[in-house]
N, C-alpha and C positions, 0 to 999 in steps of 0.2 A: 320387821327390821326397822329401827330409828334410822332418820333422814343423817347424812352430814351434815357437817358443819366447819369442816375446814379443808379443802383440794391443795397442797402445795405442788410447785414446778422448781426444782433447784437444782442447779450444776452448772455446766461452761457456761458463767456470765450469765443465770437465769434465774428467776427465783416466780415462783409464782401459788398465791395463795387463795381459798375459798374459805367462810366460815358460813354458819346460818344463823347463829343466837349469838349473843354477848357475855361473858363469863364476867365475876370477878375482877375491878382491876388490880396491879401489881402495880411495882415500884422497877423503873428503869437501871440494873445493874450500877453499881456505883464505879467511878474509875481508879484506875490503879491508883495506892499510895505508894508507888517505887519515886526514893528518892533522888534529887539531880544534884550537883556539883555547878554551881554559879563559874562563868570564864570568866577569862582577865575583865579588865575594866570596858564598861562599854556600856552606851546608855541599852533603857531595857529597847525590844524592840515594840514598834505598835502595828506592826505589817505580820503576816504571815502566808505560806503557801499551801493551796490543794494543787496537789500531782495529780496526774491521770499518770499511768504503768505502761500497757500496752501504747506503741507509737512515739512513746515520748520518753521512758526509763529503759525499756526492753523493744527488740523486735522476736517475738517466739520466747524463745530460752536463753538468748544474745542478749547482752547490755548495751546499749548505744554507748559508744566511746564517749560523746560527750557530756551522756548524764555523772559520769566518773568525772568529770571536771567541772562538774558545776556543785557536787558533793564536796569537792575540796575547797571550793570556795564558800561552802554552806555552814563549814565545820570548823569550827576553830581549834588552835594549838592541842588542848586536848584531847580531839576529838569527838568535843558534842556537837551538835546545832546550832548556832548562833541564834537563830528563829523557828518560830514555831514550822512545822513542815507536817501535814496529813496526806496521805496517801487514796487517793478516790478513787477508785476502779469499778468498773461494769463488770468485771468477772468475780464469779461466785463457788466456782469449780475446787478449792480450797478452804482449809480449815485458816482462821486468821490468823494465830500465832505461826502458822507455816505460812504462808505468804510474808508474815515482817521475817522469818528466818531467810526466807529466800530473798529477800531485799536487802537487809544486814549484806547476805555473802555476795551477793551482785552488785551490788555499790561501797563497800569497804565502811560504811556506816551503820551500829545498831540504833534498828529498826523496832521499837516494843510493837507487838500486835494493837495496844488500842491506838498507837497511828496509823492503821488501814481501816479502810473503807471498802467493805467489799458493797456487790450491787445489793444485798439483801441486808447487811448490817441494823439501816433502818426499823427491822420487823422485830428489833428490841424492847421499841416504842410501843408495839401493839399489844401489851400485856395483857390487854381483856380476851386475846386469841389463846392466850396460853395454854388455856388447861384441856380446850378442844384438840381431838384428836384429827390428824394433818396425815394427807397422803403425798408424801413428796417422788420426785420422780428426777433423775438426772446423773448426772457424770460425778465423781467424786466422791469424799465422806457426808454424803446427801443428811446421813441421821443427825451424824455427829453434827456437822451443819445447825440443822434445826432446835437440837436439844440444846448449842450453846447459844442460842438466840431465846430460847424460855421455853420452846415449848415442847412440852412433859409427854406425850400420848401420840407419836410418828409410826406410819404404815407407809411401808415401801412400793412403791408400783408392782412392781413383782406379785408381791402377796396380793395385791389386789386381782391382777390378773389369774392366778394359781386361786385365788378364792372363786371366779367369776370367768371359767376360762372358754365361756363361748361369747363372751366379750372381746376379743382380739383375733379378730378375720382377716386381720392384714396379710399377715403375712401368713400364704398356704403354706408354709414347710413347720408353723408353728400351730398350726389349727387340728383338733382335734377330730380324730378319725371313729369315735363313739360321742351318744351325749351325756356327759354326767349328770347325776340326780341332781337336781337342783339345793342349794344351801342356805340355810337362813340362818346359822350360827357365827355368823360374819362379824365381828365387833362392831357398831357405831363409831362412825368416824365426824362425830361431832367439830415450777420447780423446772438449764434445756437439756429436755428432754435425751434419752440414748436416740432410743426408738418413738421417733417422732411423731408415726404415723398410730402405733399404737397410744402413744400417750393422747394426740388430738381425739381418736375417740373415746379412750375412756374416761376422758375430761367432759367431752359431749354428753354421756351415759350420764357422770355424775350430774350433770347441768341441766338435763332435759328430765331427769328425775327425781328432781330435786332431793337428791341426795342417795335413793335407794336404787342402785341401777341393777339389783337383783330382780326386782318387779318392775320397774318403768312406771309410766305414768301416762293416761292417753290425749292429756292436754297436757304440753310443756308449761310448767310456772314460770309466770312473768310478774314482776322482777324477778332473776333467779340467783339464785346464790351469790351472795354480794364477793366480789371477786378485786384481790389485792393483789397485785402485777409489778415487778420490779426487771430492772434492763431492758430499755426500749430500743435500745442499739440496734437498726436494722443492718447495719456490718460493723466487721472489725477486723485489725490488721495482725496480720501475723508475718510467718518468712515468706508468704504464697506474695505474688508480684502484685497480686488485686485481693482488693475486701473480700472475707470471709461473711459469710451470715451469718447474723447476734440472733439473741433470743428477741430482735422485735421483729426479725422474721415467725419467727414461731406465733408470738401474737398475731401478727397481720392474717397468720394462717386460720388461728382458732376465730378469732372475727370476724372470716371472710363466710368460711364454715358455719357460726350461730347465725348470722344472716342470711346464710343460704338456704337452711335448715328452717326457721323459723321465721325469718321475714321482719323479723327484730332484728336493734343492734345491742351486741355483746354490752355492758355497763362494768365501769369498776369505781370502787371504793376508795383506792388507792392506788398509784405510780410511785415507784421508786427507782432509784438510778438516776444517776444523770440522765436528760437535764430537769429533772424536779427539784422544786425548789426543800422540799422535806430533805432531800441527801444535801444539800450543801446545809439549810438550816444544824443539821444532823456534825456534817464536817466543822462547821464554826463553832458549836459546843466542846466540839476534841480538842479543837484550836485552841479556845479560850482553856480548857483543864489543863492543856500541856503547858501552857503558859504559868499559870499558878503552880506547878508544881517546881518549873523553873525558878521558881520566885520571881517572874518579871511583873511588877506591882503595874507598867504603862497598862492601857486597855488595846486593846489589838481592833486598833479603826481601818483597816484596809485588809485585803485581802487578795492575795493575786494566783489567779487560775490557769494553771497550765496545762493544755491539752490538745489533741493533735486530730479530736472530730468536730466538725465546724457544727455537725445535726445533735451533739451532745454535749462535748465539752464548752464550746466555744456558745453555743445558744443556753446551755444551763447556767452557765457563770451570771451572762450579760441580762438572762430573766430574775436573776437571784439580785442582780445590781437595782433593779427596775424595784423589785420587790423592798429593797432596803432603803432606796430613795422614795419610794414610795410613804413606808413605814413611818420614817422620819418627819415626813411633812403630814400626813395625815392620820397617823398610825396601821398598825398590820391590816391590809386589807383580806376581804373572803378571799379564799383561791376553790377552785374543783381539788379535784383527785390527788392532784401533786403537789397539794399544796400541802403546810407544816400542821404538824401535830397539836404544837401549844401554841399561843399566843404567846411572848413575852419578849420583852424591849432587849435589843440586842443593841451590843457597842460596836459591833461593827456596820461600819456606815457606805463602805464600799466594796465593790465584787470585781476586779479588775481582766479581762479574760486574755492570754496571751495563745496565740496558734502558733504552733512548731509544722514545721516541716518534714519530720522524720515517720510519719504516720500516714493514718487516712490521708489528711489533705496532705496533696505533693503542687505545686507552681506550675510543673511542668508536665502534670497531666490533665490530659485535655479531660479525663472524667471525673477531674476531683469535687469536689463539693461544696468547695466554695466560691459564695457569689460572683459573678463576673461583673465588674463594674463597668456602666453602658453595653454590656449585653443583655442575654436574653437568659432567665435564673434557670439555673439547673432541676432539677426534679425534686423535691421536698421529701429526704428521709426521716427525718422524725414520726413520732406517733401519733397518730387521727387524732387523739385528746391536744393535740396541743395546737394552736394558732399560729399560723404560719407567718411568720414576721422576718422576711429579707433581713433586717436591720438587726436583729438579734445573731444570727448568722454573722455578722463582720465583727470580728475579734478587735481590740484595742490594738494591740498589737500584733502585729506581722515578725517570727525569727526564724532563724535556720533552726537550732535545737534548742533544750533545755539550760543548755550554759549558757548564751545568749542570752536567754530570757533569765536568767539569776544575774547576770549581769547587767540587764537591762533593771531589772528590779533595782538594784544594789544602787546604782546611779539616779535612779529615779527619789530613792528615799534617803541620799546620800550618803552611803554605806560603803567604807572602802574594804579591799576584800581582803582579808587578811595573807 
C-alpha cells in the first residue's frame, strides 16, 4: 500500500492538514465579479475592518446588541457598507457562503461569503496539495469543506477507521469482538475532531508510519509528514460563563503525545488562523478586492482589528502590524510556519488591534487574559510556535463592544457616522 500524503483535521474552529510529495501547482480561485452600487457622496475610504464573530458579533447563536448598532453606523442610506469590512474567524465548522447567510440574518446586513474568513480559508493558497488525497476528520460538512477549498480526492475518518478497524481501541463499546482479515485494498491517501481520542491515534498511526498505518513501520520517520495546522485558539467563548476548548487544545494534545511517543518534537509546515500572519496577509487581499469592486480607487493604508482574544486576536493584528512596519523599512522579512505564502508589496501600511469586552477578555475577571499592568503575566495561551511577547498581547485600544470600537475608528479617521 502507497504512503499518504495528506492527514486533514477540519470542523468546530479546526482544520488540520498532512501531505508527503508536492503535486502540480494551481491558480488561487479568482473573486467574485458581483457588482456594487457606489453611496452618496463621500470621499473613498483608506481604512478598513477585520472582525473576529465569536465574542465580538455573536455570543453562541445570540447577536450582541451592540454589533446591531455598530452595523447601522457601518451602512449607509442604502444599505451597503460604507468601508471595506472582512469577517475573520477561527471557527471552521461551516460551509462559507452559510456562515455570510447567517451574518446577513444576524446583523441586518448582506454579507457575500468571500467576506468570511473561516480558520482554514487560507488552505486555498496550497494549491500544490490539491490533487493529494486528504483524510479530514470533524464536526460539520467536513467534504464539502475541503472540496471548496481545491482539494479533489477526501476520505472521511470514518472510512478510515471502517477500513483499518483495529485501529480505534479507545473506546471498548466500539472495539471489535473478532479480528478481521487484514486489507490492503485501501486507496492511497496521498481537521476538531468528534471523537477526539480516536482521531489523536489514528493521526499518530498515520504519523509513525509514515503514511501506511495498515503495516506500521519499526522505526518512526523523522521528519515525518510535513504537517499544515490551522486554529491555534486554545479556548473560546460561547453562552458557557468560561472558555470553552479550541482546536489548539487538540494540538497541544497531539504534540504533547508525538513527544511522548517518540522523544521528538511534533514540526509543522504551516499555521493558520489567527494570530498568523498568512490569515491576516490572506484577509487584507479580500480587503483590497472588495475595495476595487466597490470602485474605491484610495488604497486601503490602515486597517483595524477587532477582537475580543488577547492570545489570537489582539497578538495576531499587533504581530501583522510589526510585520508591515517591518516590510516597509526593510522589505518582507523570512517568517517560520505562519508566516505568508507570497512575498509582495502591500499598501497597507498599518494593523491597528482594538480589544472588546464582550468575549474571552472580560476587565472583571480575575482569569482573563489580558496582561496585568505592574503585575505578574498571566499563563501564555497561544501556540509553542509562537514567541511569547507580553507587548503583542496589549491591544491599542481598550472598548466595551464592537460599536464603540466603529466609533472609535469613525473619530479617529474623521468619519462622521451617518
Amino acid at each position: 500500500m502507497a504512503p499518504w500524503g495528506c492527514v486533514a483535521s477540519l470542523g468546530a474552529a479546526r482544520w488540520l492538514c498532512w501531505r508527503a510529495a508536492r503535486a502540480a501547482a494551481g491558480l488561487l480561485g479568482r473573486p467574485s465579479r458581483r457588482s456594487y452600487a457606489v453611496g452618496p457622496a463621500q470621499s473613498p475610504p483608506t481604512f478598513g475592518f477585520l472582525l473576529d464573530i465569536d465574542g465580538v458579533l455573536v455570543r453562541g447563536h445570540r447577536v450582541i446588541p451592540a454589533a446591531l448598532e455598530a452595523f447601522r453606523r457601518l451602512m449607509n442610506s442604502q444599505g451597503q457598507l460604507r468601508v471595506p469590512v472582512v469577517f475573520v474567524t477561527n471557527a471552521g465548522n461551516s460551509l462559507q457562503h452559510s456562515k455570510a447567510q447567517e451574518l446577513s440574518a444576524l446583523l441586518g446586513c448582506e454579507v457575500d461569503a468571500d467576506q468570511v474568513i473561516l480558520s482554514h480559508s487560507p488552505m486555498k493558497l496550497f494549491s500544490e496539495y490539491h490533487e493529494k488525497r486528504m483524510l479530514v476528520s470533524g464536526q460539520g460538512p467536513v467534504v464539502e469543506n475541503a472540496q471548496g477549498l481545491g482539494f479533489r480526492n477526501v476520505i472521511t475518518m470514518d472510512e478510515l477507521r471502517m477500513a483499518f478497524p483495529l485501529l480505534d481501541m479507545v473506546d471498548l463499546e466500539r472495539r471489535l469482538k473478532t479480528t478481521p482479515l487484514p486489507r490492503n485494498d485501501f486507496p492511497p491517501i496521498e481537521g476538531e475532531p468528534v471523537r477526539w481520542e480516536t482521531s489523536l491515534q489514528l493521526i499518530m498511526d498515520v504519523l509513525l508510519s509514515n503514511g501506511s498505518p495498515g503495516t506500521g513501520l519499526a522505526t518512526p520517520p523523522y521528519p515525518h509528514l510535513p504537517i499544515l495546522a490551522s486554529n491555534m485558539d486554545l479556548l473560546w467563548m460561547a453562552e458557557a460563563k468560561m472558555p470553552r476548548f479550541g482546536h489548539g487544545t487538540f494540538l497541544l494534545c497531539l504534540e504533547t503525545i508525538y513527544q511522548k511517543v517518540t522523544g521528538k518534537e511534533l514540526r509543522y509546515e504551516g499555521l493558520m488562523g489567527k494570530p498568523s500572519i498568512l490569515t491576516y496577509q490572506y484577509a487584507q487581499d479580500l480587503i483590497r478586492q472588495q475595495a476595487e469592486r466597490r470602485g474605491w480607487v484610495a488604497p486601503i493604508r490602515k486597517l483595524y482589528a477587532v477582537g475580543d482574544n488577547p492570545t489570537s486576536d489582539i497578538y495576531g493584528a499587533n504581530l501583522f502590524h510589526q510585520y508591515l512596519q517591518k516590510a516597509m523599512r526593510d522589505g518582507a522579512p523570512e517568517l517560520g510556519a505562519g508566516g505568508p505564502r507570497q512575498q509582495q508589496p502591500s499598501a497597507s501600511q498599518s494593523c491597528i488591534s482594538i480589544l472588546v469586552c464582550t468575549g474571552v477578555y472580560n476587565p472583571r475577571n480575575p482569569q482573563s487574559t489580558e496582561p496585568v499592568l505592574g503585575g505578574e503575566q498571566p499563563p501564555f495561551h497561544g501556540h509553542r510556535d509562537l514567541c511569547f511577547s507580553p507587548g503583542l498581547m496589549e491591544a491599542s485600544h481598550v472598548v466595551n463592544d464592537v460599536n464603540e470600537a466603529v466609533q472609535l475608528v469613525f473619530r479617529e479617521e474623521g468619519w462622521a457616522s451617518e
